[in-house]
Phi, psi and omega in degrees: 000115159225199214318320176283352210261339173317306204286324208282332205302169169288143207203037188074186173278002194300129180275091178291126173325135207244283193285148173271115195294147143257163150245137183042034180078011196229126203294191203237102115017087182270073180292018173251323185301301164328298151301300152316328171277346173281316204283349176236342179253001183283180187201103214297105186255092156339136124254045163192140167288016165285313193293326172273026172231343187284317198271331175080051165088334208273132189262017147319311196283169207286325191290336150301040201269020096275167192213142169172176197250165151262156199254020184249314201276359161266042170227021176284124201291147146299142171222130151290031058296067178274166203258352179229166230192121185250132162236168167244166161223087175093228191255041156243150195229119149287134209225096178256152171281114178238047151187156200270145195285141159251189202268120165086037179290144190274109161341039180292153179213176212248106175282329184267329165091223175052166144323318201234165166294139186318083178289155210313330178282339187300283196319329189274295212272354151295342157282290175313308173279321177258011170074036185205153174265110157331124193225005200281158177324298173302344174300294212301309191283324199211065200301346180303199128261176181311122154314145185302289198313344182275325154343290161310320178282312180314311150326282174307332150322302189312270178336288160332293164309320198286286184299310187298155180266158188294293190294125217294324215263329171292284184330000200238354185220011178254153179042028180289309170312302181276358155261003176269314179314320185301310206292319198261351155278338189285314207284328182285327193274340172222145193258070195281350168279332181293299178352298193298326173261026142263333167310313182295330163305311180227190168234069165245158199244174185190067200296324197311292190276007176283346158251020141295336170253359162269322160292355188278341185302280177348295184296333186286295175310299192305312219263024167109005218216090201280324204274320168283323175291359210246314152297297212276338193283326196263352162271358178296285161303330159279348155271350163273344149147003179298124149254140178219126155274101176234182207259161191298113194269066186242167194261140187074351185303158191226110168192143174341134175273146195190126162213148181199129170281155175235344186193108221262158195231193203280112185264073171295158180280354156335295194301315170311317204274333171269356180277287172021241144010296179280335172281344184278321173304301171299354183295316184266305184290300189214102197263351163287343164287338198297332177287357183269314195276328199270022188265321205283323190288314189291341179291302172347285168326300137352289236255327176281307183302303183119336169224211179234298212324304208287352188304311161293338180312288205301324196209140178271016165295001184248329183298129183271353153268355154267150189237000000 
């Protein structure tokens, strides 16, 4: 990069000195300038995004031990429904497409990064640091923030999942009760069937609750019920903007096996946390679907990590010698 493609970059309200003072014939470093085109045009670089994806972003952690701007991809705009995905391997910055394009689409990414929809303190400080109101669809459909109870429920979600045991045979008689209350508070506190057949209708999105229904997915799996986590994770996903073609989801149904994405959504780390689920559910529920399913879950995977390799290592739902 050099000096002008620098200068250009975005930089805040910092007013840059127009004339350069030299020294010893050699201009002078306007290093207040500097610091401002990093901190708002930089960019925290892992080396290597298995490692941002293990911290889940926070750029606090050690694996963040450089930062700096690019001079292409840091002029790339914010979306809270963004259409692209950055990884690192070292100082090379990668820019993949997760979601399909049309010809002459404006590129975007995600400044805050996460699952969920913005909230109002989110919404000030995407003002106060680049000097803009977030206008992206999703701002536009649903300018509130998040309601407290879905917060809450998320938490309790949290907890729960935390609290339950790994083996399959506990999990089915353990918090069955405080997940049946949950169900009935979710189904009082929101009228998530309309949400859904409005979504299937359009393309609006709703990340708090799709993920609210990819962990319940999680939680559904664990406690025994391959078939309902299996509906909730792909209603999960259709609130992140995913059309899935799947086979009629009742236990005997007799229909072509069939899973095919037709329309790729928003690749949130939701969107990883709901194929999950659903490759552990079909395993057990429709085991002739996995070879259909686990092409779609590992691009999934590519487009949140930044790669492949590392997908079985991480879950053993990606090794393909288990079946």
């Amino acid at each position: 990069m050099d000096q002008n493609q620098f200068s250009q970059l975005y930089h805040g309200d910092y007013e840059v000195v127009s004339a350069k003072p030299l020294v010893d014939g050699q201009p002078v470093v306007d290093t207040f300038h500097v610091a401002e085109v990093i901190a708002v045009s930089g960019m925290g670089a892992p080396q290597t995004s298995i490692e941002a994806f293990r911290d889940k972003g926070d750029e606090s952690h050690a694996a963040y031990a450089s930062c700096g701007p690019w001079p292409l991809a840091s002029r790339m705009n914010h979306s809270c429904l963004p259409n692209c995905r950055r990884s690192f391997i070292g100082d090379m910055l990668i820019v993949r497409a997760t979601r399909d394009l049309s010809a002459g689409a404006e590129l975007d990414i995600s400044y805050r990064g996460g699952s969920r929809a913005l909230t109002a303190s989110d919404r000030e400080w995407l003002k106060s640091t680049w000097g803009f109101t977030c206008e992206c669809e999703l701002c536009i459909s649903s300018p509130a923030s998040p309601p407290d109870t879905l917060w809450h429920m998320l938490e309790s979600l949290d907890r729960m999942s935390k609290a339950m045991p790994i083996d399959g045979a506990q999990a089915a008689k353990a918090n069955i009760s405080n997940a049946g209350k949950l169900l009935s508070q979710m189904r009082a506190t929101w009228e998530y069937t309309d949400l859904d057949r409005n979504v299937r209708r359009s393309s609006n999105f709703n990340l708090d609750h799709a993920e609210f229904r990819v962990k319940l997915a999680s939680i559904l799996l664990r406690m025994g019920n391959p078939w309902d986590a299996i509906k909730m994770a792909l209603r999960g996903l259709r609130l992140l903007g995913f059309d899935i073609a799947s086979p009629p989801l009742k236990e005997g149904a007799k229909a072509k096996p069939e899973f095919c994405v037709r329309r790729w959504g928003v690749a949130t780390d939701s969107a990883l946390d709901a194929f999950l689920p659903l490759l552990k559910a079909y395993k057990s529920a429709a085991p002739s679907l996995l070879p259909m399913l686990r092409p779609y879950a590992l691009k999934v995977y590519s487009m949140v990590v930044g790669e492949e390799s590392t997908a079985a290592d991480e879950f053993l739902e990606f090794d393909p010698e288990i079946k």
